[in-house]
C-alpha positions as CSV (number, residue, x, y, z in Angstrom):
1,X,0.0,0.0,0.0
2,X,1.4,3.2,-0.8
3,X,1.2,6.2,1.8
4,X,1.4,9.3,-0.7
5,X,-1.6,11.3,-1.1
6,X,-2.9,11.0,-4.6
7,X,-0.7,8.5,-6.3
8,X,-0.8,4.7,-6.4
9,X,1.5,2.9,-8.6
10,X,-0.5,1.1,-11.7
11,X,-1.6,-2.9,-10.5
12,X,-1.3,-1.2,-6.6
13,X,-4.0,-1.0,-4.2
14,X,-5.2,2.7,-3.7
15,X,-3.8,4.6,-0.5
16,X,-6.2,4.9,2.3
17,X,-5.9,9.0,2.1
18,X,-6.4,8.8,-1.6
19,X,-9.6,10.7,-3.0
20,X,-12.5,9.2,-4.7
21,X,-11.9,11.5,-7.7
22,X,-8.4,10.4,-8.6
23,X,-8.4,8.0,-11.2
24,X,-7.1,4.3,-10.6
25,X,-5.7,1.6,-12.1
26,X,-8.4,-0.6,-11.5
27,X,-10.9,2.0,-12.5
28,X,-10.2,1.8,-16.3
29,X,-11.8,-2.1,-16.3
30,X,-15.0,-0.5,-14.8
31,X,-18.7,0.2,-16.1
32,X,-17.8,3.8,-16.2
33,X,-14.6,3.7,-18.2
34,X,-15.1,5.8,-21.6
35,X,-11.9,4.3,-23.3
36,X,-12.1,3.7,-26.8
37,X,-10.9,0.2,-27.8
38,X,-8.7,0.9,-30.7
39,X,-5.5,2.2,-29.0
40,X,-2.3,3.2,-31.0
41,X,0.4,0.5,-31.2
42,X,3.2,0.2,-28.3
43,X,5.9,3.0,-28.9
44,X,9.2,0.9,-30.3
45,X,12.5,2.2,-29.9
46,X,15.9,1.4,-31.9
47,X,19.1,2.7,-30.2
48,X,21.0,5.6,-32.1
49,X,23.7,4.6,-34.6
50,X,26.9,6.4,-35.8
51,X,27.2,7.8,-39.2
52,X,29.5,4.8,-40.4
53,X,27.2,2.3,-38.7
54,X,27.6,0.6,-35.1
55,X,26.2,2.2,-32.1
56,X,26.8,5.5,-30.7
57,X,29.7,5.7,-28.7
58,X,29.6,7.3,-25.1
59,X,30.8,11.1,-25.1
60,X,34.3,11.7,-23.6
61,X,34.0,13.8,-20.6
62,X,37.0,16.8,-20.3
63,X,39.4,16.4,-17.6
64,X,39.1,19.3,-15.1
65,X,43.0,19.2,-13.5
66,X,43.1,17.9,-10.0
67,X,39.7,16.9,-9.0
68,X,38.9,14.3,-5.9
69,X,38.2,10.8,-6.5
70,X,35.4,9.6,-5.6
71,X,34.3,6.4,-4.5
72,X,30.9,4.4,-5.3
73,X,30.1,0.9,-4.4
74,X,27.0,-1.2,-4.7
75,X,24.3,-0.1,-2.3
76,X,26.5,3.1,-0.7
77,X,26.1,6.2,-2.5
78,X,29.6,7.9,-3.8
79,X,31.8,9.8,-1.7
80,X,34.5,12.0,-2.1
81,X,37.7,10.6,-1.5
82,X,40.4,12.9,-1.0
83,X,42.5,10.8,0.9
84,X,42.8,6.8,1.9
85,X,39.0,7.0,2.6
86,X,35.8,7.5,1.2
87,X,34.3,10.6,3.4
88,X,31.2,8.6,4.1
89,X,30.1,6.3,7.0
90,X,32.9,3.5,6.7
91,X,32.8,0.0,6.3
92,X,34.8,-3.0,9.0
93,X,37.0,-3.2,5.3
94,X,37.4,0.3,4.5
95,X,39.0,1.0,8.3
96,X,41.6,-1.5,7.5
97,X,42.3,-1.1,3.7
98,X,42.6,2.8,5.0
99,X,44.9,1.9,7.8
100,X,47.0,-0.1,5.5
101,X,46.5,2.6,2.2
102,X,48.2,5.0,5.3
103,X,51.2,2.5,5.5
104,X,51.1,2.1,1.8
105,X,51.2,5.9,1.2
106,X,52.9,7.6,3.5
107,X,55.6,4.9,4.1
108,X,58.8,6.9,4.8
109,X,57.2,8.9,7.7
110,X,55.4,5.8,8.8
111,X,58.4,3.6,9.1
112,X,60.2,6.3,10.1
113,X,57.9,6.8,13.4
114,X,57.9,2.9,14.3
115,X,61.2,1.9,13.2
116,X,62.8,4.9,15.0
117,X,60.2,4.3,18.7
118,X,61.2,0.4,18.1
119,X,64.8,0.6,17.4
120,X,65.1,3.4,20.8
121,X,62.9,1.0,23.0
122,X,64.4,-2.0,21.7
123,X,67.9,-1.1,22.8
124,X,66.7,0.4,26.1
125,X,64.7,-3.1,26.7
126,X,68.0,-5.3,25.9
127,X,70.4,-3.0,28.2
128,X,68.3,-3.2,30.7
129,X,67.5,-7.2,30.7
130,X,71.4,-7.6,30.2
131,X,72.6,-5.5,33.0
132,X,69.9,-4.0,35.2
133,X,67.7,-7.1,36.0
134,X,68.6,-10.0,38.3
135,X,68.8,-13.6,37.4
136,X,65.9,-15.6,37.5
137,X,66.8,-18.7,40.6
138,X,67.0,-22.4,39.1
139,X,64.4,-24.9,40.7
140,X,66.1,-27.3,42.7
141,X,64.8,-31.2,41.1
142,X,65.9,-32.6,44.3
143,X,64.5,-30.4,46.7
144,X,61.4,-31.4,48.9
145,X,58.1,-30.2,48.0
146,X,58.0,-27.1,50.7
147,X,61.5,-25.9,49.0
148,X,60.3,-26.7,45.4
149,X,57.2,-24.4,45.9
150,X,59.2,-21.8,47.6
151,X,61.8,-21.8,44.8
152,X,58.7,-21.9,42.4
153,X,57.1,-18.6,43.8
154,X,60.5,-17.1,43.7
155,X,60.8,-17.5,40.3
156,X,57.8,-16.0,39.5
157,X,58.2,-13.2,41.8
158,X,61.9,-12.5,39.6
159,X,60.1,-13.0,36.3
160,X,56.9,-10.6,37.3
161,X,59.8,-7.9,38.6
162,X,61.6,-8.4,35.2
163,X,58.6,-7.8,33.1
164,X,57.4,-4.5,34.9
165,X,60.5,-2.6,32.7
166,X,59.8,-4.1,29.8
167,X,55.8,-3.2,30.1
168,X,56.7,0.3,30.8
169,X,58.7,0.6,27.7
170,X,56.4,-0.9,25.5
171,X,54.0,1.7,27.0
172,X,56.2,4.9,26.6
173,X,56.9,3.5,23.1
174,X,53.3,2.9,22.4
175,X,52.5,6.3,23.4
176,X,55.0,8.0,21.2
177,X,54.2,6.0,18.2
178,X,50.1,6.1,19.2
179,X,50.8,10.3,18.9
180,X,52.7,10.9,15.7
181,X,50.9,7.9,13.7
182,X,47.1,9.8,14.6
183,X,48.4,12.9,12.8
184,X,50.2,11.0,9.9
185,X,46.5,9.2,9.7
186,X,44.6,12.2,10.5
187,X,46.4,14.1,7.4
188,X,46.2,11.2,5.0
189,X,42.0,11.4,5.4
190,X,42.3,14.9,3.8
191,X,45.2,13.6,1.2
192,X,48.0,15.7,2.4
193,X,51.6,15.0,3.0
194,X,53.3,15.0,6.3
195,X,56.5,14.9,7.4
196,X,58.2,13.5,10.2
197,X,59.0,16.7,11.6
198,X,55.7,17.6,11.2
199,X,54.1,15.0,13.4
200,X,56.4,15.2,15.7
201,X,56.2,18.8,16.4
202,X,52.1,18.9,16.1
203,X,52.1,15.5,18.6
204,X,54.5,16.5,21.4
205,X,53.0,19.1,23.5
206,X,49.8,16.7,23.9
207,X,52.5,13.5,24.8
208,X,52.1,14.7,28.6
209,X,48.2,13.8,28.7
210,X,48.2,11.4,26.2
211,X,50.4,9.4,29.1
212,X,48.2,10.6,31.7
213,X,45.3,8.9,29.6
214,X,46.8,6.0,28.9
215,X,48.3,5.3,32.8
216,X,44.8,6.2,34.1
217,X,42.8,3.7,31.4
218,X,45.4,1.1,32.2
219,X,44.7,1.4,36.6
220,X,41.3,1.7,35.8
221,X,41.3,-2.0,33.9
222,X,42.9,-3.4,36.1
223,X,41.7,-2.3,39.1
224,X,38.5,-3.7,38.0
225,X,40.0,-7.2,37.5
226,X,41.6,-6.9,41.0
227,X,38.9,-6.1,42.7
228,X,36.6,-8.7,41.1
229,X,39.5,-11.0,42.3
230,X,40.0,-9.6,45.8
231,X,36.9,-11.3,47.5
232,X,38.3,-14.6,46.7
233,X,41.6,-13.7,47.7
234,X,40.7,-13.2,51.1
235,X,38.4,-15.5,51.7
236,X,41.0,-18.0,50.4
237,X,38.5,-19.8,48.0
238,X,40.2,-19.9,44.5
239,X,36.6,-20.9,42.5
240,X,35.8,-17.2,44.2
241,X,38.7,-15.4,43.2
242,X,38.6,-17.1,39.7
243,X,35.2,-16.2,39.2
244,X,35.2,-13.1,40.7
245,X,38.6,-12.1,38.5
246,X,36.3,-13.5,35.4
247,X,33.8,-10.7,36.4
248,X,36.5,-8.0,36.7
249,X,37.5,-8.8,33.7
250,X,34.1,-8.1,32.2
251,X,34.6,-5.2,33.2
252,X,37.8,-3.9,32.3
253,X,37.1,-4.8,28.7
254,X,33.6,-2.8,29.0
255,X,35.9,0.3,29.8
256,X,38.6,-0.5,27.6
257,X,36.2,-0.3,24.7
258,X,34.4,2.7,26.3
259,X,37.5,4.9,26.4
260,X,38.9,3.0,22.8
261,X,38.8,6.6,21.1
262,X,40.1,9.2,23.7
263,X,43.4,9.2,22.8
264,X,42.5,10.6,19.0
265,X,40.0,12.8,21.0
266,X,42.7,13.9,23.1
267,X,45.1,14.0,19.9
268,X,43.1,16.1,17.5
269,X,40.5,17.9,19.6
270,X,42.8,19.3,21.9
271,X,40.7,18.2,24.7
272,X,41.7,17.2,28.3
273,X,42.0,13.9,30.0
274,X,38.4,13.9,31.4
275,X,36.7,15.3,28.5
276,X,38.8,13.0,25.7
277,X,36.8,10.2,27.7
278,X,33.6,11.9,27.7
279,X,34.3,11.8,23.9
280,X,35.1,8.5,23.5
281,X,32.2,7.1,25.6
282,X,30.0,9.5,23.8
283,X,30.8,8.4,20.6
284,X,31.2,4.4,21.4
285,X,27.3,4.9,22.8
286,X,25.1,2.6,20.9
287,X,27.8,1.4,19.3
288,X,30.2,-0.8,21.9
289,X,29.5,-4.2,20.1
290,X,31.3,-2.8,16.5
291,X,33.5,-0.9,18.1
292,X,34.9,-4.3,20.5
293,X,34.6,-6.4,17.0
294,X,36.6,-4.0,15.1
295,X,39.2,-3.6,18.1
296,X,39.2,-7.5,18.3
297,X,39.5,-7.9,14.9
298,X,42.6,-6.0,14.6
299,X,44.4,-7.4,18.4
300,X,44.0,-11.1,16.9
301,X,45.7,-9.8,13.7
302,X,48.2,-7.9,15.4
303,X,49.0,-11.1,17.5
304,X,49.0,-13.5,14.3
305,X,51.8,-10.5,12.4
306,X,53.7,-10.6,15.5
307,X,54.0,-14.2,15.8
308,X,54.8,-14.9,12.2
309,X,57.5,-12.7,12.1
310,X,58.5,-13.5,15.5
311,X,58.9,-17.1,15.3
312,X,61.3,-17.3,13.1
313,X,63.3,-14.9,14.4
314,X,63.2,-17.0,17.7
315,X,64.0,-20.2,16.5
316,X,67.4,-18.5,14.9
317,X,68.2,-16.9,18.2
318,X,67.9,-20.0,19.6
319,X,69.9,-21.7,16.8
320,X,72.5,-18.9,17.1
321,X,72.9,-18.8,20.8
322,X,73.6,-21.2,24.1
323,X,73.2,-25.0,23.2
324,X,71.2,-24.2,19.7
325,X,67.3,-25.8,19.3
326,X,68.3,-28.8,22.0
327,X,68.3,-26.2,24.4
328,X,64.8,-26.1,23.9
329,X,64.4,-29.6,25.3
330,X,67.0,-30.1,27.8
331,X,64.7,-28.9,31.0
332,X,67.2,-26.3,31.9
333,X,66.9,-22.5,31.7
334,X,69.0,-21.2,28.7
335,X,71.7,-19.0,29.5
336,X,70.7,-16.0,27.0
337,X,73.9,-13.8,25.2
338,X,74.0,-11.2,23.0
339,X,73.2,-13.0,19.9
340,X,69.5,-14.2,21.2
341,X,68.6,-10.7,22.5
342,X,70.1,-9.0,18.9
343,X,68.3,-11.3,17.1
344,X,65.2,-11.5,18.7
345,X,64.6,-7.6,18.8
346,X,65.2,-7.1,15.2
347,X,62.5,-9.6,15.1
348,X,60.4,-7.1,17.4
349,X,61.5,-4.1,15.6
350,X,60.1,-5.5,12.1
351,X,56.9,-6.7,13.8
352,X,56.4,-3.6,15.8
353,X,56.8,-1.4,12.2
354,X,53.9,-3.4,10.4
355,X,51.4,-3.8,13.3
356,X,52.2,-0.2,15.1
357,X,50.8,1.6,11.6
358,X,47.7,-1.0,11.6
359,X,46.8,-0.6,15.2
360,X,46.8,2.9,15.5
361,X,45.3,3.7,11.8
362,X,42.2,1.2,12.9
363,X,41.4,3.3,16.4
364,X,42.1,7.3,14.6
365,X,39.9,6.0,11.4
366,X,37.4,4.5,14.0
367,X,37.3,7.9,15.7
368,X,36.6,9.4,12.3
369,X,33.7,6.9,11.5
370,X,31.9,7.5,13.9
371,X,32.3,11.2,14.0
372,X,30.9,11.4,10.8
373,X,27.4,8.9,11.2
374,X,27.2,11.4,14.6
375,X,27.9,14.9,13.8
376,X,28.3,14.8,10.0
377,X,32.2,14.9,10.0
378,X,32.3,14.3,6.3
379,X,30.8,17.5,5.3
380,X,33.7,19.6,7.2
381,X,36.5,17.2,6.7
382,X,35.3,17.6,2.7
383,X,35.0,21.6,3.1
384,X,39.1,20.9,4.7
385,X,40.2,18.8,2.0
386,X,39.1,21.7,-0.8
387,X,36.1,19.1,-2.4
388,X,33.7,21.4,-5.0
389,X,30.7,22.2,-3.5
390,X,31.8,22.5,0.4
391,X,33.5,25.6,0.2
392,X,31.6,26.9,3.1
393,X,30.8,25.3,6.7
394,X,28.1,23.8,6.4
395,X,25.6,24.6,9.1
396,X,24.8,22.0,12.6
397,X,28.5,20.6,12.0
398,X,30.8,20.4,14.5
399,X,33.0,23.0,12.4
400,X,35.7,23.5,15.8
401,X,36.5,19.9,16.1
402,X,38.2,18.5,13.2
């Protein structure tokens, strides 16, 4: 049944608001209809031909200079594409082919921001595991049970207090690398170059709160887990505490997707710590379930890249260092040298270059997605990017936050 006033389309079933004075369809078979029976023949129609013969062939259209591409696909309507996406709502496809088009187009100031953060914390990471932290203790085989689970605990107690400088690394370099790649991304939506320089001086005075940010989501997470956990823990019932740390846990993903987009609100807004995660959890409203598949999506493909390029690179330290691949079976802890940790962080360094790009593209182009099925983002971000027809602001956007 169709809703407009007046019109029904022919073989339809008139609308309920329809007059009983506008012809229908069905009225021409009625005793009323004054039609004459001999109607002219069905209109044909032959396609236009060239002079020579053969059909007409489609006109050329000029070229204008340096006009935007645009981008069409079926059941999307086209979009401007100034840059390594189309400025439209976005597709789980179209964030990663743009996070990879970044890599792809802007690879010297992309490689030159991860290779650079990876090399620095790389070295930092091996100077410190080679001279600053202790030993881990050998277990004891012959030692009684009560020694073997004290020697156990100690162990783990040296290998938790080796990991906390490595985390903290991997965080400052996440950070650094999280800053400069928004703005390479950020730029690359509206086509333009970028430099290195250029990040780097636009991203360091917001470094400072961008480490506040990320330190405060980070307690946050895991303060849920612990408390989930602390119930159990002192009532000494490990079902409880595994339960209750399962709960926590819950949580801390809840927030982690929550806050998944204040750091690019932080970067490109200019915004403070509190109102970068107003932002985010603005923006992730009615939307958490895409935003944790997207940000799953890309962890489990970050941790695949990793390990492929990882392994390898392992199994040659190994090879290259201590008693070779029977190390790997002989029981004992491996006495690590230069070669394994040389080897193994040019195995981080290339790894950290592919998925660093990847990671941080997904979360800025996220950011940008859903700015612009929120607050029409496309229409200023087109006006930025010099696309015909938005040379003005357009009015009810967001024209201060691009």
């Amino acid at each position: 049944m169709n809703d407009t006033s007046g019109w029904a389309s022919p073989g339809s079933e008139p609308s309920d608001s329809q007059g009983s004075g506008v012809p229908r369809p069905a009225d021409s078979a009625g005793a009323d209809a004054k039609w004459s029976k001999q109607q002219p023949p069905a209109g044909q129609w032959t396609p236009p031909t060239a002079p020579g013969g053969g059909p007409v062939p489609p006109p050329v259209q000029p070229a204008w200079g340096n006009q935007p591409q645009w981008s069409g696909d079926w059941g999307r309507p086209p979009a401007a594409k100034p840059g390594v996406i189309p400025l439209r709502p976005l597709g789980v496809g179209e964030i990663l082919d743009g996070a990879v088009s970044t890599l792809r187009e802007h690879w010297r100031t992309v490689l030159g921001v991860t290779i650079t953060v990876s090399v620095i914390s790389q070295i930092a990471d091996i100077l410190i595991q080679r001279y600053l932290l202790p030993r881990a203790p050998e277990i004891d085989p012959e030692a009684s049970p009560e020694e073997a689970l004290g020697q156990t605990v100690d162990a783990m107690q040296s290998s938790m207090i080796a990991m906390v400088p490595t985390l903290l690394i991997t965080l400052i370099a996440t950070i650094v690398s999280t800053a400069l790649l928004t703005i390479v991304v950020s730029r690359s939506v509206l086509g333009r170059p970028v430099t290195l320089a250029d990040a780097w001086n636009e991203a360091r005075p917001r470094l400072p709160k961008l480490l506040g940010l990320t330190l405060l989501i980070t307690v946050m997470t895991a303060g849920a887990i612990a408390v989930g956990a602390l119930p159990g823990a002192l009532l000494g019932s490990g079902a409880l505490g595994v339960l209750g740390g399962f709960a926590g846990g819950l949580v801390g993903i809840w927030l982690w997707v929550r806050y998944a987009l204040a750091s690019p609100a932080l970067m490109l807004e200019r915004a403070g710590i509190a109102q970068s995660m107003r932002r985010s959890a603005k923006l992730v409203r009615g939307a958490w379930w895409r935003t944790f598949g997207i940000l799953l999506l890309v962890l489990v493909l970050t941790i695949i890249v990793s390990m492929i390029i990882g392994m390898p690179f392992g199994l040659l330290a190994y090879a290259a260092d201590g008693d070779g691949l029977s190390g790997l079976f002989s029981g004992s802890t491996p006495e690590f040298g230069w070669p394994f940790l040389i080897i193994t962080g040019i195995g981080a360094v290339i790894a950290s270059a592919i998925t660093y790009p990847i990671s941080a593209g997904v979360t800025v182009l996220l950011y940008v997605d859903q700015r612009i099925r929120r607050e029409a983002l496309d229409l200023e971000l087109a006006r930025a990017a010099g696309v015909p027809g938005h040379d003005s602001p357009a009015s009810g956007t967001d024209t201060s936050r691009s």
